[in-house]
N, C-alpha and C positions, 0 to 999 in steps of 0.2 A: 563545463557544466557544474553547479553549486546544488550542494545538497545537503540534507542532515544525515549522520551515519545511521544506520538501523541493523538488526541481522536477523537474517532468516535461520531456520529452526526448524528440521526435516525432524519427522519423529520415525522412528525405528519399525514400530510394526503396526502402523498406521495407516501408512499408504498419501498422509497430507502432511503439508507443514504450517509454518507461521512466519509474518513477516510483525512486528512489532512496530505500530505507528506512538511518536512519543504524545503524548498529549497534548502537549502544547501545539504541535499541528494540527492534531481532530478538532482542537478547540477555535483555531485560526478558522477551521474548515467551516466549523459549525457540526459536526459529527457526533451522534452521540452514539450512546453504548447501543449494540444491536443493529443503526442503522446499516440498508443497504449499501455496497460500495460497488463501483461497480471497475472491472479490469479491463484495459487494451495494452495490448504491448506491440510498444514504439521502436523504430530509430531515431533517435535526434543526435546529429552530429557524431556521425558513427557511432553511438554507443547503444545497446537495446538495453529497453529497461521499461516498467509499467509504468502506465499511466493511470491514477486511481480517483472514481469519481464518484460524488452520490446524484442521483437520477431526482432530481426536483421533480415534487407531485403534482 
């Protein structure tokens, strides 16, 4: 499985974190600032891990 590296970023007294998309993917995606994304998480090939999408209107 190929990927680009990213890190997630638990905040302390928060209770949420952050996963950091680089740009150059939101822009591959077509994604801009604010859009919705939307989450499911996967197995593919043993591995869990999200699957992130935005919902065409």
């Amino acid at each position: 499985m190929n990927g680009k590296t990213t890190k997630y970023y638990k905040y302390k007294h928060s209770g949420s974190g952050t996963i950091t998309i680089p740009i150059s993917i939101a822009e591959a995606l077509n994604w801009k600032h604010k859009d919705e994304v939307n989450l499911v998480i996967k197995n593919i090939d043993g591995k869990i891990g999200l699957f992130m999408y935005k919902k065409e209107k």
